[in-house]
C-alpha positions in Angstrom: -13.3 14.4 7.3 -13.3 17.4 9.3 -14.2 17.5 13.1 -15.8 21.3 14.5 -13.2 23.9 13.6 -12.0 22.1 10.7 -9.3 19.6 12.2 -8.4 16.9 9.8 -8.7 13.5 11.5 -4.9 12.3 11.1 -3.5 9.4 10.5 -0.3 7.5 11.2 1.2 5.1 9.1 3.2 2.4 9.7 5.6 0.5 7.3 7.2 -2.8 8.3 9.5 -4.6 6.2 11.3 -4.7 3.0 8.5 -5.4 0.6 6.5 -3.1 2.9 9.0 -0.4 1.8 8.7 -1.0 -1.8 5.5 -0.3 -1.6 5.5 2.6 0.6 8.1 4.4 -1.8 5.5 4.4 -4.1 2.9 5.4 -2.2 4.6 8.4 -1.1 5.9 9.2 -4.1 2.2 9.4 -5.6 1.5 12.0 -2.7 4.5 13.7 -3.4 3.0 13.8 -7.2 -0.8 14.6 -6.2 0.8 17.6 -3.9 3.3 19.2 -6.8 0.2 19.1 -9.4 -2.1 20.7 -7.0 -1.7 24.1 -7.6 -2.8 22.9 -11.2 -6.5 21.8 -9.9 -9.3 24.2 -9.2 -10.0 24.6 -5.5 -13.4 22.9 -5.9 -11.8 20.0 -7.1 -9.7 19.2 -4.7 -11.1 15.9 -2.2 -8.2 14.5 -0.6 -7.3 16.0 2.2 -3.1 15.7 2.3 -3.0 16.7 5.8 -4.3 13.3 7.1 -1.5 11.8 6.2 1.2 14.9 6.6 2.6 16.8 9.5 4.2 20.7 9.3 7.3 21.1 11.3 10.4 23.0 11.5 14.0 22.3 10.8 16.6 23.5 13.2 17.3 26.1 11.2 13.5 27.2 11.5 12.8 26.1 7.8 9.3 24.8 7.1 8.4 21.3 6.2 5.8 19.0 5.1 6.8 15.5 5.7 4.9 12.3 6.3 3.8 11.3 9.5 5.4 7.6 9.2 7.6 4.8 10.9 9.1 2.9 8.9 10.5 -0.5 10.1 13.2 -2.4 7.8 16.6 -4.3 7.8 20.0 -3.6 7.7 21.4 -3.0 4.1 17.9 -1.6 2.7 19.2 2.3 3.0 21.6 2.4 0.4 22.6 6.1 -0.2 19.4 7.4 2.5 20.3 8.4 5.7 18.6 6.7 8.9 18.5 10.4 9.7 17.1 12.0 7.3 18.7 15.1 5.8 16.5 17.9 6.8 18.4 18.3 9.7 22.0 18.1 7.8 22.5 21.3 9.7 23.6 19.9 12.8 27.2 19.5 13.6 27.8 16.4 15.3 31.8 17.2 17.6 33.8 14.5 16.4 36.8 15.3 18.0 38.7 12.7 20.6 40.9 12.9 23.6 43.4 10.2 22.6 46.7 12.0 22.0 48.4 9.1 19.8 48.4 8.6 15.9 45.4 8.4 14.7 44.6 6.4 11.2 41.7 7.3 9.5 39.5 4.9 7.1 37.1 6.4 5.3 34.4 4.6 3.2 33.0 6.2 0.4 28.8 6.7 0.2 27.0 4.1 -2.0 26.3 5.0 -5.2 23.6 6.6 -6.3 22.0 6.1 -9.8 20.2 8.6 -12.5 17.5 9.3 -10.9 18.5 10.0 -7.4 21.8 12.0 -8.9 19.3 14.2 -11.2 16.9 14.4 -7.7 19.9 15.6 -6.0 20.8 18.4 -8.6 17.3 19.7 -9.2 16.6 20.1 -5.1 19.8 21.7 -4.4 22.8 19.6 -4.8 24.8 17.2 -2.9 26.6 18.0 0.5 30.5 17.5 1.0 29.5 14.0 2.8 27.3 13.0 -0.4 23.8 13.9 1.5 21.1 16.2 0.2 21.6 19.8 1.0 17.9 20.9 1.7 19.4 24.3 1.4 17.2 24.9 -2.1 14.8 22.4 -1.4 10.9 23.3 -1.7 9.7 21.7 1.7 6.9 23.4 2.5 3.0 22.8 2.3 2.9 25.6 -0.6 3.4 23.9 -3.2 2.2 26.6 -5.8 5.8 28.3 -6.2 7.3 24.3 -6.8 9.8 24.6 -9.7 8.3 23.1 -13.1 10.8 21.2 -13.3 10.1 18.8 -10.8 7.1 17.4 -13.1 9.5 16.5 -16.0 12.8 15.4 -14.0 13.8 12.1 -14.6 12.2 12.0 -18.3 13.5 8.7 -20.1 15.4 7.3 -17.7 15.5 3.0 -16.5 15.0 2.1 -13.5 14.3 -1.4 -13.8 18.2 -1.9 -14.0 19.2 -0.1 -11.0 16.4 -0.3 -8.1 17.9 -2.8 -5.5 16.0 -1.8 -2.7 13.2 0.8 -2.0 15.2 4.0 -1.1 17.0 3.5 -4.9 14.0 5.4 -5.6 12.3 7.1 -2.8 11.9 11.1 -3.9 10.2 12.2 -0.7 11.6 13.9 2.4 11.5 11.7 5.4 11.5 13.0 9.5 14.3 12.3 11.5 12.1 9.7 13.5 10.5 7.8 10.4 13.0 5.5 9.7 13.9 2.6 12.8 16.6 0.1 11.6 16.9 -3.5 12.6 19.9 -3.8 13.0 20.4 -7.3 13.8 19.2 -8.8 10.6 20.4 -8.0 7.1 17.9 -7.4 4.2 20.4 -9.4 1.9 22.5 -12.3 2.1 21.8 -15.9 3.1 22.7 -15.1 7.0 21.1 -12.9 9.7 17.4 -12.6 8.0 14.5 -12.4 9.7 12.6 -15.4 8.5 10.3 -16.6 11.3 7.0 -15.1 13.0 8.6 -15.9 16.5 11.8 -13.8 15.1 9.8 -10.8 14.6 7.4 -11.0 17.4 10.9 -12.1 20.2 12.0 -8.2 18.4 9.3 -6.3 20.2 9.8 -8.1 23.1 13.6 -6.4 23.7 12.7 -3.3 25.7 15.3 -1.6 23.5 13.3 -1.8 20.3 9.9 -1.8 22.1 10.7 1.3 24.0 12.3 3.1 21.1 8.8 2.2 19.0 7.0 3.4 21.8 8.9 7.1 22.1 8.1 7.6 18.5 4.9 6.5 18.3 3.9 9.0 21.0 5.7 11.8 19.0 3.7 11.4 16.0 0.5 10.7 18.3 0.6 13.2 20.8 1.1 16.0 18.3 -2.2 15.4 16.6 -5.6 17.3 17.2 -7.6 14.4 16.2 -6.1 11.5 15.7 -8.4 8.8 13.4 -6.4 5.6 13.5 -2.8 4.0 12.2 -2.7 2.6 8.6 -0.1 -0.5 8.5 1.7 -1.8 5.9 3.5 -4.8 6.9 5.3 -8.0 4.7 3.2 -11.1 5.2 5.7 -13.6 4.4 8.1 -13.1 6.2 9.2 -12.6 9.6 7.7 -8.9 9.9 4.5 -10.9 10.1 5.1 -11.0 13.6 6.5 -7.4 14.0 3.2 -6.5 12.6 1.6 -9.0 15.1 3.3 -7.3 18.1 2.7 -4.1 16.6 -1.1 -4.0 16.2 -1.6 -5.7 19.7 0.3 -2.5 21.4 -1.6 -0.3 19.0 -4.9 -2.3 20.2 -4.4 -1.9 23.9 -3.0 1.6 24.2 -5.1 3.5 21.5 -8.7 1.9 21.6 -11.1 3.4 19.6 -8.9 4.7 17.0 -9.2 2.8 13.4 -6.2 0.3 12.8 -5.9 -0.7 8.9 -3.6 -3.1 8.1 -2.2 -4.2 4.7 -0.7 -7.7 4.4 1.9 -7.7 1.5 3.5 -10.2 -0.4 5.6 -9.7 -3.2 4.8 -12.1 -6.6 6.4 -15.6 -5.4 8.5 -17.3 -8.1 7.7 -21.3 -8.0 10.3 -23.5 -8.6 9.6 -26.4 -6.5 8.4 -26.6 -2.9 11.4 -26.4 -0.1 11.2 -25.3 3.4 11.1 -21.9 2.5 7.5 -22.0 1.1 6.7 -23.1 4.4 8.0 -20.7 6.2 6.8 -18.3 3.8 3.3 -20.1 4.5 3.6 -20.3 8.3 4.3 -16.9 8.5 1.3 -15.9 6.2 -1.2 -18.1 8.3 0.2 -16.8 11.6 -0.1 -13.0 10.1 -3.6 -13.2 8.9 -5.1 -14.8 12.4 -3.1 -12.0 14.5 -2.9 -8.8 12.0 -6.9 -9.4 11.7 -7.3 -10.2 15.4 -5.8 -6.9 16.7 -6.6 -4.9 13.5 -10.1 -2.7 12.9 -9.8 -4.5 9.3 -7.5 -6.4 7.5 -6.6 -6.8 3.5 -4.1 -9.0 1.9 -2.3 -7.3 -0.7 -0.5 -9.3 -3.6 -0.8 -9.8 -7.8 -0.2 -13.9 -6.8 -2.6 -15.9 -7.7 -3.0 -17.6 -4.8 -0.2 -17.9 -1.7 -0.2 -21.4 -1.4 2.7 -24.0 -1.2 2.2 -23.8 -5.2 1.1 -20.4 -6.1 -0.7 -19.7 -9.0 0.3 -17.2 -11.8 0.6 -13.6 -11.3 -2.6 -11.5 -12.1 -2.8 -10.3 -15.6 -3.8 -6.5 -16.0 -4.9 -5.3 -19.4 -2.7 -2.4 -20.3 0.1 -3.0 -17.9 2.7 -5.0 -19.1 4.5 -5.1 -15.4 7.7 -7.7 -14.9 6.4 -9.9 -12.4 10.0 -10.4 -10.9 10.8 -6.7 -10.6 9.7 -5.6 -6.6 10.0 -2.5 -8.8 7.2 -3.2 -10.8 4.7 -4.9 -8.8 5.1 -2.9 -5.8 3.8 0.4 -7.8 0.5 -1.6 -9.0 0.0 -2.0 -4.9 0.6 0.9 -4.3 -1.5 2.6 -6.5 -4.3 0.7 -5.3 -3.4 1.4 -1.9 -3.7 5.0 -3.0 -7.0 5.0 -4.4 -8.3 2.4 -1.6 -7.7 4.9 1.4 -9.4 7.7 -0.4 -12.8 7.0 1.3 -11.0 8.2 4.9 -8.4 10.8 3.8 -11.4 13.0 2.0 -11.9 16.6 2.8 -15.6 15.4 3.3 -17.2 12.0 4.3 -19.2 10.0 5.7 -16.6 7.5 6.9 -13.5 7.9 9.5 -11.6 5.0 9.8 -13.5 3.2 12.5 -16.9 3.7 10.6 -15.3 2.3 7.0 -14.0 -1.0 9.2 -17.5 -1.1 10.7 -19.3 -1.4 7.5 -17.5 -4.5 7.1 -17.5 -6.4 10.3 -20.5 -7.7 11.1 -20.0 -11.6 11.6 -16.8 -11.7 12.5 -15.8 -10.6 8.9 -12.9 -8.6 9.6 -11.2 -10.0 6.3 -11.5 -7.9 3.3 -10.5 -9.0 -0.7 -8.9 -5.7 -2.7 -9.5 -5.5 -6.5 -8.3 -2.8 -8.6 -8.1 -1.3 -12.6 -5.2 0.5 -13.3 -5.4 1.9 -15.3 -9.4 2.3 -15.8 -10.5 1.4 -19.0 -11.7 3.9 -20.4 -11.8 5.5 -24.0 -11.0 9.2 -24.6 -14.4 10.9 -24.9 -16.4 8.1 -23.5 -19.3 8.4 -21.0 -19.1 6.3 -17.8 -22.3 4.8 -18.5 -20.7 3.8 -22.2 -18.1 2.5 -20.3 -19.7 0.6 -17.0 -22.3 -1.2 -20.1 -19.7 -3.0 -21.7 -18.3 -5.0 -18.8 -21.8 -7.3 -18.7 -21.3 -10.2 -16.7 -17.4 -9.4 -15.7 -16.4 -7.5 -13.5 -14.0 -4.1 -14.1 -11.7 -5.5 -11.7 -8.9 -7.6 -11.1 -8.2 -9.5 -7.8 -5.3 -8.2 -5.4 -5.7 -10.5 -2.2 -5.4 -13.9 -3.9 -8.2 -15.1 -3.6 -9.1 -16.1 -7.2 -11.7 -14.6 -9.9 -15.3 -13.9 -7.6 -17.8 -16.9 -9.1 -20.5 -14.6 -9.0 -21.5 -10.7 -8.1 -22.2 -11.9 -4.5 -20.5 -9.7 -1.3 -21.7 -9.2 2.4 -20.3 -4.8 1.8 -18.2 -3.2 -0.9 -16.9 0.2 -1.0 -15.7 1.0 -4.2 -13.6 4.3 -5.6 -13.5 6.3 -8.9 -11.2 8.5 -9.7 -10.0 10.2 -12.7 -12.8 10.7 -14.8 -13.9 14.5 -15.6 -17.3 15.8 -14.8 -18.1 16.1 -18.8 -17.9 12.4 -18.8 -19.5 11.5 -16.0 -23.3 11.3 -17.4 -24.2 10.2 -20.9 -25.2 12.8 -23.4 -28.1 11.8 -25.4 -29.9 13.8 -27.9 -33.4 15.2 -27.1 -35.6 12.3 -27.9 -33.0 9.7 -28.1 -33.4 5.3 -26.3 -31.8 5.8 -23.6 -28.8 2.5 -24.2 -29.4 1.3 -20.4 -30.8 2.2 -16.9 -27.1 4.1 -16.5 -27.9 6.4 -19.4 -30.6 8.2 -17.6 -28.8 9.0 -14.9 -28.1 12.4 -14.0 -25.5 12.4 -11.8 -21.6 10.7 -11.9 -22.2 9.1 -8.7 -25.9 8.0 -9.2 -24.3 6.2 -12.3 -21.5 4.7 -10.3 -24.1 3.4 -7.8 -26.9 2.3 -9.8 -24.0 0.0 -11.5 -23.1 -1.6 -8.3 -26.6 -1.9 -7.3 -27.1 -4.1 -10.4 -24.1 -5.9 -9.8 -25.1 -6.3 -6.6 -28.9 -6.4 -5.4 -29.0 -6.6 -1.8 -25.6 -5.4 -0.6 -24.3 -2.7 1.5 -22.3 -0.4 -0.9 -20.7 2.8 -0.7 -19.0 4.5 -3.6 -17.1 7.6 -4.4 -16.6 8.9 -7.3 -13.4 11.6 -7.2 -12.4 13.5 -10.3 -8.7 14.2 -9.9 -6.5 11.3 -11.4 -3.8 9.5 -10.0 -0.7 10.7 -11.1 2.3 8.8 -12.2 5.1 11.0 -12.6 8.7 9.7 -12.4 9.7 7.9 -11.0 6.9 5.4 -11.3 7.8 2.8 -14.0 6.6 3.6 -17.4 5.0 -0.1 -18.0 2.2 0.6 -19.8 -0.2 0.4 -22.6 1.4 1.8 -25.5 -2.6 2.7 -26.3 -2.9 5.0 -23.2 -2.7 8.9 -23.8 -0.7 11.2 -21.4 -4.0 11.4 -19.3 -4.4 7.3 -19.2 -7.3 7.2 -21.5 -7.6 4.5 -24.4 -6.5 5.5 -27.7 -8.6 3.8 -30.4 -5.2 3.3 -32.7 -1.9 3.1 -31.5 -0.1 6.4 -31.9 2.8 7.1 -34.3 5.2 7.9 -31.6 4.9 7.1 -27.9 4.3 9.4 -25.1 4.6 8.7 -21.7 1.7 8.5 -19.4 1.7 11.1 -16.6 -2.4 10.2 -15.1 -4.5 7.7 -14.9 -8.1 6.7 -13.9 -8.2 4.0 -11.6 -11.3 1.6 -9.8 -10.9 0.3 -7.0 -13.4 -2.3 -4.8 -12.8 -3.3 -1.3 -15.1 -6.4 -0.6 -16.2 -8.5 2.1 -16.8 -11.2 -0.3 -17.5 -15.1 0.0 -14.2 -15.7 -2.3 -12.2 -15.4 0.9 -13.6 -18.6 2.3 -11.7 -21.0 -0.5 -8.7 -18.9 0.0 -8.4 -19.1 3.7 -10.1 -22.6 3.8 -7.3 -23.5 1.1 -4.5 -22.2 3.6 -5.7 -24.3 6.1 -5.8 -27.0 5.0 -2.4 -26.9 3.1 -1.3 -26.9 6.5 -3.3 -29.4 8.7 -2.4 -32.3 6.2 1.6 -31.9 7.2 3.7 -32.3 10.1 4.9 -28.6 10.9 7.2 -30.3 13.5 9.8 -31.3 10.4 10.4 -27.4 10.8 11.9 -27.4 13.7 13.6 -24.5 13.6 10.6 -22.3 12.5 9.6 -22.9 16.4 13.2 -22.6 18.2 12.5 -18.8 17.2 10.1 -18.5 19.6 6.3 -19.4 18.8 5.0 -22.9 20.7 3.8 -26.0 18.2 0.6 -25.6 20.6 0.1 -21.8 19.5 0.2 -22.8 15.9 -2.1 -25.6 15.9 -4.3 -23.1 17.7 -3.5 -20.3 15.2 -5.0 -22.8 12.4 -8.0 -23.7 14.1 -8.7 -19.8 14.3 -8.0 -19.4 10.7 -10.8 -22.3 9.7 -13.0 -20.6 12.2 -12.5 -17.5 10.1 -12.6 -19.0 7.0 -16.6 -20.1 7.9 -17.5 -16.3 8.4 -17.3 -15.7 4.5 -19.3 -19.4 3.6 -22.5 -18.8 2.0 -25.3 -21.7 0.5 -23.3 -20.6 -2.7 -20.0 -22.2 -2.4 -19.4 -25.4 -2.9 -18.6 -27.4 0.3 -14.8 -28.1 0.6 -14.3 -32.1 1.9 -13.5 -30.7 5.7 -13.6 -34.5 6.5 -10.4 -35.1 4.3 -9.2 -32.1 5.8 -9.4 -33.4 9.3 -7.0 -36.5 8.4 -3.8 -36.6 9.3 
């Protein structure tokens, strides 16, 4: 991940929308865990490189920092007690006096509230200021993190969460840059008025100079300050109108900074069903219209949601084993995202490997293929003490994985590329131990290496396909305030427990799988969207078009998603009736 002189290839992130933000809180926040615990890893052991995601700077008051290097894109009303600015440059006095000589009245509005954890945050870092801001007087902000108070791992122990998270910043921990955050303010996160429901909504935004020119100015402040700069990662709502932010956003990012890798993540949050209303076509619209232009202007593309499917009707949300999430929490669902996210993007934020960003999305396009379908394990199952080949054996025909891009359980082992991540299993555990003499239990047994194991197992699973795989020993950690939803059968390190314990203990690590496929399930799914959408009138939705995209634009937009949708068809799948589909 180096280039010559040992220059991290940087990345930019971008966040855009509310969902988008629920996810990125988490994402950060597991960072902002990896970095505290690092001091507490051997310096051989350490493989993600933080600096491709973080930038050092300076306060005015010459104080060092380590924040990320992000833009974050949301509504009005999804701050609560944050500051647009930032506090870390609470030092600047801002002259509020006036020239009027009259009476003056003054109405003062108190700061929102803040709950537990954000009060205990505030205490442990330093305290409040008089205007009920951070003081980052006492605040660890540097990139030492080996003289971090200890208790930072252990604040927020037994608190709830799930009561009091409204929005994203209710439980953001990390520091943010004075230019990370960029309000809409014309649109409000909650209410039934003002919200940004549309594709044409989002993409009209970008074309105000204002907000174009204000996206530009930070994107070159982030941008310019980088040595080597390897691409943007973009987290952007799918179902909603930031679906056409994020369409105006990776077309500028596509003409001005060619060459560099541009990831995209399409969210959605877990749709409740309760009959079909011209919001699920909006909500379906919008996804259509974000998949065709996210994936036309992005390097690669990966829809990211626990849904089912994203259909008019969606299916149920996914199951995982030994995490017993609350579907209608954004609390909740968000963190299983994100945690995949986290595990995902190893492969390009490494200290060493063989793939920048350009070079992963690569491995994956050939065809036209510039669709990808996420599955993750979180946690890993995995018992305390057991091998990895023990382990990998007893999955047989399934797979360890559960779908993320709602696209359905895989039929069979068949993909075009994978690239698949392991992380959190300890080198003692990585081979099988058998006694002198001893059958060897499989092919995986005789293995003598963590990662030979890892990729003899996909090779099985697999014949035939391109595969790369990384196997990464630290674990993902889950400190507070990531929502303590699992497994009462996990131990603190996220291993399985053959009994459950006589009193509970909360889980701090976990091992975690992840696969990122270019895999013939994606043709149903897209196919599916499709043609959902051909066999209605989309003009009954007039005002989904007064916002700004042409009838003629969508029709083609559809077209381009069928066309996709063939790129992933193989003599495998069963042949959808495209002839039905045709009639109107």
């Amino acid at each position: 991940m180096f280039e010559a002189g040992g220059v991290p290839r940087a990345a930019l992130t971008l966040q855009l929308g509310s969902y988008a933000g629920f996810v990125g809180a988490h994402w950060w926040n597991l960072q902002d865990a990896a970095l505290r615990c690092e001091s507490e890893v051997q310096e051989q052991e350490r493989k993600i490189c933080p600096d491709v995601l973080y930038r050092a700077g300076r306060t005015l008051s010459r104080q060092e920092t380590y924040t990320p290097r992000l833009i974050l894109m949301d509504l009005k009303g999804s701050l609560n007690s944050l500051k647009q600015e930032g506090c870390l440059y609470g030092d600047t006095k801002i002259d509020t006096s006036v020239a009027w000589q009259g009476n003056l009245m003054t109405h003062q509005e108190d700061p929102p509230a803040k709950n537990l954890f954000l009060q205990d945050l505030s205490k442990l870092e330093g305290g409040m200021s008089s205007d009920g801001g951070f003081s980052p007087r006492a605040l660890p902000l540097s990139k030492d993190v080996s003289q971090l108070p200890t208790q930072l791992h252990v604040s927020q122990k037994g608190h709830q969460l799930e009561g009091s998270v409204r929005v994203w910043s209710d439980y953001l921990r990390v520091r943010l840059h004075p230019r990370s955050i960029f309000m809409i303010h014309q649109y409000n996160d909650d209410g039934e008025s003002s919200q940004l429901e549309a594709f044409g909504q989002g993409e009209s935004l970008l074309h105000d100079p204002t907000y174009l020119e204000e996206l530009e100015d930070r994107l070159h402040f982030y941008v310019e300050e980088c040595d080597y700069l390897q691409g943007f990662q973009i987290l952007c709502d799918l179902n909603n109108g930031f679906s056409g932010v994020g369409a105006k956003v990776t077309e500028l990012l596509h003409d001005e900074y060619s060459g560099r890798g541009i990831l995209t993540w399409g969210l959605t949050p877990v749709i409740h069903n309760v009959g079909v209303s011209w919001k699920d076509f909006y909500r379906l619209m919008n996804t259509v219209l974000g998949i065709v232009h996210l994936s036309s202007h992005s390097s690669l593309f990966c829809p990211l949601s626990l849904n089912g499917s994203l259909g008019l009707k969606p299916e149920a949300p996914v199951t995982l084993p030994y995490v017993h999430y609350d579907a209608s929490l954004n609390y909740h669902s968000s963190a299983i995202l994100a945690t995949a996210l986290d595990t995902l993007s190893a492969p390009y934020r490494l200290h060493s490997s063989q793939f920048s960003m350009v070079q992963l999305a690569d491995a994956f396009n050939s065809s036209g293929r510039k669709v990808v379908a996420a599955g993750t394990a979180v946690p890993f199952p995995m018992a305390y003490g057991q091998s990895l080949p023990d382990a990998l054996c007893s999955y047989q025909l399934a797979v360890p994985w559960t779908p993320l891009s709602s696209c359905g359980e895989q039929k069979d082992s068949c993909c075009f590329a994978q690239s698949v991540v392991l992380r959190g299993i300890g080198k003692e555990n990585h081979i099988s131990n058998l006694p002198p003499g001893s059958q060897p239990k499989s092919a995986l047994h005789v293995c003598e290496t963590g990662e030979e194991v890892l990729g003899s197992y996909l090779h099985a699973r697999c014949p035939g396909t391109f595969s790369t795989s990384y196997l990464i020993q630290g674990p993902c950690k889950v400190l507070p305030p990531y929502p303590q939803f699992f497994s009462a059968l996990l131990n603190k390190q996220g291993f399985l427990l053959d009994k459950l314990p006589s009193c509970s203990t909360a889980v701090e690590s976990i091992p975690v799988l992840t696969a990122l496929q270019s895999s013939p399930a994606l043709y149903s799914a897209l196919y599916r969207l499709y043609k959902e959408l051909h066999q209605v009138d989309v003009r009954r939705w007039a005002s989904f078009f007064s916002a700004g995209i042409e009838l003629y634009d969508f029709q083609e937009a559809l077209h381009e998603l069928r066309t996709l949708s063939q790129c992933y068809k193989t003599s495998s799948e069963l042949d959808e009736s495209e002839d039905e589909a045709d009639t109107d």
